[in-house]
C-alpha positions as CSV (number, residue, x, y, z in Angstrom):
1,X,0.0,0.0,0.0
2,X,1.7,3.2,-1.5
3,X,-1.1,5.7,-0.2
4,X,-2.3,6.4,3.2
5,X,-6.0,7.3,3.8
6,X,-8.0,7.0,6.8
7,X,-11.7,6.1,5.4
8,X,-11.3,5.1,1.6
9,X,-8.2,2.5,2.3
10,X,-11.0,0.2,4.4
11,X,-12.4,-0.9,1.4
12,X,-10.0,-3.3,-0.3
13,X,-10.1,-3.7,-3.8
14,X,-12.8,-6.1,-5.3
15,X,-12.6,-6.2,-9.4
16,X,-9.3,-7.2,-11.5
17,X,-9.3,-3.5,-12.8
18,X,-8.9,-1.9,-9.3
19,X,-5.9,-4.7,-8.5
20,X,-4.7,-3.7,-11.3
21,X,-4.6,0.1,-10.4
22,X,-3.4,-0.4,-7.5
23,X,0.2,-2.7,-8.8
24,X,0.6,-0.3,-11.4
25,X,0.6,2.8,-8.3
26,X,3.3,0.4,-6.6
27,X,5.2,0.2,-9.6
28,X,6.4,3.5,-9.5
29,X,8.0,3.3,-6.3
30,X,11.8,1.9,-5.6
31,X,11.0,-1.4,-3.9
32,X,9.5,-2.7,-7.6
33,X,11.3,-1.2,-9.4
34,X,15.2,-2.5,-7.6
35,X,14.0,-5.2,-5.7
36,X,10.7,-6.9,-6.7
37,X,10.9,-6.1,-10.7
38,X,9.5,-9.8,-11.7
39,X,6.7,-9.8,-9.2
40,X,3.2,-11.2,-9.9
41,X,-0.3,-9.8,-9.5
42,X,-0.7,-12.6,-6.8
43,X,2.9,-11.6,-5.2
44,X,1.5,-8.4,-5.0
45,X,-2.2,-9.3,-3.3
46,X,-0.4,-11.5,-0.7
47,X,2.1,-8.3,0.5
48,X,-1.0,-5.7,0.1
49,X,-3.0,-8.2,2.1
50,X,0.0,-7.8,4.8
51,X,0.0,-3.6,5.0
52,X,-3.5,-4.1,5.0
53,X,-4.4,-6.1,7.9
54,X,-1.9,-4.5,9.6
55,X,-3.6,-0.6,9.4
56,X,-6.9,-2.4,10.0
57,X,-6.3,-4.0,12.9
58,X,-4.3,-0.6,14.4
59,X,-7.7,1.2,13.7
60,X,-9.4,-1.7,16.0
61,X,-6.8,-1.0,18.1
62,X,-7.5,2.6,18.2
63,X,-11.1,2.2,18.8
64,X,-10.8,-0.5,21.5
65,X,-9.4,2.5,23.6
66,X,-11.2,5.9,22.2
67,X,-14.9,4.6,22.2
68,X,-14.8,2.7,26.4
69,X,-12.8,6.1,27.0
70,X,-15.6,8.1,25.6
71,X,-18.3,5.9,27.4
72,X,-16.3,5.7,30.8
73,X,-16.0,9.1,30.6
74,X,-19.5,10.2,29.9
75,X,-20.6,8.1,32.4
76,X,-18.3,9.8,34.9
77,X,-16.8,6.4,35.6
78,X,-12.9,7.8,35.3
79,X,-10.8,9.9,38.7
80,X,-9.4,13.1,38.0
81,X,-6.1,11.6,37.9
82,X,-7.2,8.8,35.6
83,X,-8.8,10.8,32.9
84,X,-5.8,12.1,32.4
85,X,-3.9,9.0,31.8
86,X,-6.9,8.0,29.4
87,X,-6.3,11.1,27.4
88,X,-2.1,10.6,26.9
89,X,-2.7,6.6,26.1
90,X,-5.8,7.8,23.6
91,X,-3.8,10.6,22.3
92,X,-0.6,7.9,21.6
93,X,-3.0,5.4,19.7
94,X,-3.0,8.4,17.2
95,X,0.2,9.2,17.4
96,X,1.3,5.7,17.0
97,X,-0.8,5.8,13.5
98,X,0.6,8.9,11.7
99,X,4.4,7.3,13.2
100,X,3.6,4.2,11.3
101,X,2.5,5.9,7.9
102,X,5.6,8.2,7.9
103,X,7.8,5.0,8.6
104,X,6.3,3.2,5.4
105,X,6.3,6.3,3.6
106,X,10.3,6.3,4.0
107,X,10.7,2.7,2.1
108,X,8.8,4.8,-0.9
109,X,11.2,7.4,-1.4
110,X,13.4,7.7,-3.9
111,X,17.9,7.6,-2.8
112,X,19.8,8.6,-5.6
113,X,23.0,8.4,-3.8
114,X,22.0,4.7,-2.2
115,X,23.5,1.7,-3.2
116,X,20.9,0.0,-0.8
117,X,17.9,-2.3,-1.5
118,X,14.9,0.0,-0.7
119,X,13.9,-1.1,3.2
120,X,12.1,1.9,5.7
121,X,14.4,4.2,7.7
122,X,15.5,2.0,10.7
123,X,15.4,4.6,13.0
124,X,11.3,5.4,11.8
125,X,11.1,1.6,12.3
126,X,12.5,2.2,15.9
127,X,10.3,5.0,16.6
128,X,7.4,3.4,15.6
129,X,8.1,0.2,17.3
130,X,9.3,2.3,20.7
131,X,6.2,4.6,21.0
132,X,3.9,1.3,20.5
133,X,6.1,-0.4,23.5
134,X,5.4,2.8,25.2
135,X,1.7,2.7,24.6
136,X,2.1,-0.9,25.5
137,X,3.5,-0.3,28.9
138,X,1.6,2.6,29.8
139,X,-1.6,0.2,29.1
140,X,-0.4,-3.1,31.1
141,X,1.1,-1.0,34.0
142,X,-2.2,0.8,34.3
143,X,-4.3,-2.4,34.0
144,X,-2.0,-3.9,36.8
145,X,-2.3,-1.2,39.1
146,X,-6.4,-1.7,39.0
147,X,-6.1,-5.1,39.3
148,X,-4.0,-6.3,41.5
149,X,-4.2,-5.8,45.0
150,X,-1.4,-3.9,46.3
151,X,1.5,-5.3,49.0
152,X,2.3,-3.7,51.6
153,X,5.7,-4.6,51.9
154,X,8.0,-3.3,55.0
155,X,10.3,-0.3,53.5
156,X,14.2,-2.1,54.2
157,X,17.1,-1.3,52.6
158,X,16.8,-4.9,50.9
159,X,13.7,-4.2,49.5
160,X,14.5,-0.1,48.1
161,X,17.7,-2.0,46.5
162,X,15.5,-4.9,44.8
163,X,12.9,-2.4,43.9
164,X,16.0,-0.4,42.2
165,X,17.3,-3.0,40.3
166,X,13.8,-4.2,38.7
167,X,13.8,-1.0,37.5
168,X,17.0,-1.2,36.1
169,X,15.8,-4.6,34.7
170,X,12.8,-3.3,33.4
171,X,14.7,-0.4,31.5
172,X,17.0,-2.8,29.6
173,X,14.5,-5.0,28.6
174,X,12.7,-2.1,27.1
175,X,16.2,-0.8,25.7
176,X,17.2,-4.5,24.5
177,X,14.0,-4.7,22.7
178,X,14.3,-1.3,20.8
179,X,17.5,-2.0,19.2
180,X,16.4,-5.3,17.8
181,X,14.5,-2.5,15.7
182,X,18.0,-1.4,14.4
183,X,18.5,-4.9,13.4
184,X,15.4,-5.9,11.8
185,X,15.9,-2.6,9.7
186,X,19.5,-3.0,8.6
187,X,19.2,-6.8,8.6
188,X,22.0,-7.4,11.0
189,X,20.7,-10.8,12.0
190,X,22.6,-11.6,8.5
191,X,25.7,-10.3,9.0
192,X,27.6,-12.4,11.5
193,X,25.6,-15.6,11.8
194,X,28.0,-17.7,14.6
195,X,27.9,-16.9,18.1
196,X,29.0,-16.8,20.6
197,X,31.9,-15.1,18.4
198,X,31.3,-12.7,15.3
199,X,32.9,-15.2,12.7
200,X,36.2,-15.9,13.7
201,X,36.4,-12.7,16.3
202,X,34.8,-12.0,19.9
203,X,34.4,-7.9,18.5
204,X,34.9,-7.9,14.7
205,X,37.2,-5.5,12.6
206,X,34.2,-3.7,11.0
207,X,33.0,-1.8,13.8
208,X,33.6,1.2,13.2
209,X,33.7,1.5,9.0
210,X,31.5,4.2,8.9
211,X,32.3,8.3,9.6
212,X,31.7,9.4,11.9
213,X,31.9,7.0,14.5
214,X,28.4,7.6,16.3
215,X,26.8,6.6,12.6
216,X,28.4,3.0,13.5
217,X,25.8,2.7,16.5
218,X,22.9,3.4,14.6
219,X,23.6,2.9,10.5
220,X,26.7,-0.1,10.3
221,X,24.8,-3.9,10.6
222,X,28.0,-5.3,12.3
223,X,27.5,-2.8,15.7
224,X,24.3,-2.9,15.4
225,X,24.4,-6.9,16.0
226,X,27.3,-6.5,18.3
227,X,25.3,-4.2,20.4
228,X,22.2,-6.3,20.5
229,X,23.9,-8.8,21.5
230,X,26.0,-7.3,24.4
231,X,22.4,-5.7,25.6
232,X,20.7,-9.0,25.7
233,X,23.6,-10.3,27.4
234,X,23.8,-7.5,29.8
235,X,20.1,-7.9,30.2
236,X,19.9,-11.5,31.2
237,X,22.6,-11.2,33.6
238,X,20.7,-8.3,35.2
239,X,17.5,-10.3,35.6
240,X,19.6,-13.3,36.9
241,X,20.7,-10.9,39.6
242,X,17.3,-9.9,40.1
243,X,16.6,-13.4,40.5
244,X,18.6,-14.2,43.2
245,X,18.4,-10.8,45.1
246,X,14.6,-11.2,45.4
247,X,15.5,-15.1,46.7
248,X,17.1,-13.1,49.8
249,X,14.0,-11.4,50.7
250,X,10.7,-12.7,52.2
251,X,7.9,-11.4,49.4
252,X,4.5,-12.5,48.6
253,X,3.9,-15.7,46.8
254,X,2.8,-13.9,43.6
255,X,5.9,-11.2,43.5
256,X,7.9,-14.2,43.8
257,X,6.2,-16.0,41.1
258,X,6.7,-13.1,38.9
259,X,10.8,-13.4,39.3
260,X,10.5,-16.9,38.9
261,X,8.9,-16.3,35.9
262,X,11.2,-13.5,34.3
263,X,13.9,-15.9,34.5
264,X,12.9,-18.5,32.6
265,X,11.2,-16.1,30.1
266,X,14.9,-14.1,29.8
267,X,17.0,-17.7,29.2
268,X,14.2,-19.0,26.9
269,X,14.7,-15.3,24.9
270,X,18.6,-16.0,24.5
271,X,17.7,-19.4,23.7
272,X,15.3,-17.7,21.0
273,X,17.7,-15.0,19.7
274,X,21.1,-17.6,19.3
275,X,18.7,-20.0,17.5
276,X,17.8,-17.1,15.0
277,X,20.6,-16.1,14.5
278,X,22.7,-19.5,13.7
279,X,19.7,-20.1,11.2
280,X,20.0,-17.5,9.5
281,X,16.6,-15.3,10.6
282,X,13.4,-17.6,9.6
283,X,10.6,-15.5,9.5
284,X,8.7,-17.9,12.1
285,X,11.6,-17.9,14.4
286,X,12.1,-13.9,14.3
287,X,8.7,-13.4,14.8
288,X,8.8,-15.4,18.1
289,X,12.0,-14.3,19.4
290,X,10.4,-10.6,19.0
291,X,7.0,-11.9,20.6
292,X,9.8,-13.2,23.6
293,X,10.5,-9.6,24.3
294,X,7.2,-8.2,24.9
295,X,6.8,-11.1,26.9
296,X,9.6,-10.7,29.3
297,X,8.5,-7.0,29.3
298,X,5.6,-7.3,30.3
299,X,6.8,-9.7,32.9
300,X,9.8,-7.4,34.4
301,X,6.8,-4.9,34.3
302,X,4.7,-7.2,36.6
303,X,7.5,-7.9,38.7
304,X,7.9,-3.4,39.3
305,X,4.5,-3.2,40.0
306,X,4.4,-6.1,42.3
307,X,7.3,-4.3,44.2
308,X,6.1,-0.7,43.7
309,X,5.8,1.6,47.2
310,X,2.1,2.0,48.9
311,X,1.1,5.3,48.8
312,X,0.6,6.7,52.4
């Protein structure tokens, strides 16, 4: 889909003529033209199906919080203070939206002075992929809070310091998570396919090719995989520290359940990411290994609000 339009795109096209139209409009664009020159109509219907259900089910998305927002609100079901969390998640379902469209609509432009295959900006791809883990987090954390009965945990020094580093935890996750976004759009999983060296090196030669250096974290496939890996590495050790902290302190039976449970999720994820890696990134694989890290987010996220203070 080479067009973004909020109403009219709903309706799919239905006669050969209108499939038609719509390959010719994406035969103007880059991706045909360099990368999928001997496509088929069919081709064509399967990755136009893709784009599609994905902006379809966003909209559902979008309405599965505006209209209950509307109807809590009217009803004057919502606090003071939650109304105005309703309004920022509402108001970053839209935002989320317009971030996606002007991510596609960088894999339709034309790059003169590429020598790339056309692929979205990565760093759109990692906006649009950070604000919906944002929207995601904002929406679990807020659904866990109502839901779960609160702990009322004794304030030690054990307990600030475990509280600490699930935060810590949490943050990496999150952080571990984005960059896989750097990876997916640069296609680093292809470059060094061995672990746990980089071919025949622990830190490869090609590190730091590109000028300047900063460019390197962000832009050269090589660091981009060498930093995924040293933040998924860095990650699991953090919640394996987590683990064993929260061991030493006396908590609830569902707080410790929830550790428990973010360390087997984080060793199944590196389980996950080697295996994608050695085999060269299968879609089906990739696709889980990314499901893995909403997963373990959402479960260091459990584990923070199991451990978060009682307001006096």
């Amino acid at each position: 889909m080479v067009d973004w339009n909020l109403i009219k795109e709903m309706k799919p096209p239905t006669h050969q003529e209108e499939w038609e139209a719509e390959f010719q409009k994406y035969q103007q664009f880059p991706e045909f033209k360099i990368l999928n020159h001997d496509m088929t109509l069919a081709e064509f219907k399967f990755i136009w199906y893709m784009e599609y259900s994905h902006r379809m089910w966003g909209r559902l998305v979008g309405l599965t919080y505006i209209l209950p927002a509307a109807y809590f609100w009217r009803k004057g079901w919502l606090s003071r203070g939650m109304k105005g969390r309703v309004l920022a998640l509402c108001g970053l379902v839209c935002f989320q939206g317009l971030l996606g469209w002007y991510m596609v609509k960088s894999g339709l432009e034309e790059k003169p002075d590429s020598h790339d295959i056309p692929r979205v900006s990565q760093y759109r791809l990692a906006a649009h992929l950070g604000s919906a883990l944002v929207l995601y987090c904002a929406s679990l954390w807020t659904s866990l809070s109502l839901l779960l009965p609160q702990h009322k945990l004794p304030e030690t020094r054990q307990l600030l310091w475990l509280r600490r580093c699930a935060h810590g935890t949490a943050g990496l996750v999150f952080l571990t998570a984005l960059s896989g976004a750097f990876v997916a759009g640069l296609d680093a999983g292809l470059v060094y396919n061995s672990f746990p060296k980089m071919g025949e090196s622990w830190i490869p030669e090609d590190l730091f090719t590109f000028s300047p250096i900063l460019r390197n974290v962000f832009e050269n496939p090589t660091m981009v995989q060498f930093d995924h890996r040293i933040l998924g590495i860095t990650s699991v050790t953090a919640v394996t520290v987590l683990y064993f902290l929260s061991r030493r302190i006396p908590l609830p039976r569902r707080t410790k359940m929830a550790a428990v449970t973010l360390l087997a999720l984080a060793y199944t994820q590196v389980g996950l990411g080697i295996s994608t890696l050695l085999m060269y990134v299968p879609t089906p694989l990739a696709a889980t290994h990314q499901s893995g890290s909403l997963a373990l987010l959402s479960v260091a996220l459990w584990l923070m609000n199991e451990l978060r203070r009682v307001p006096k």
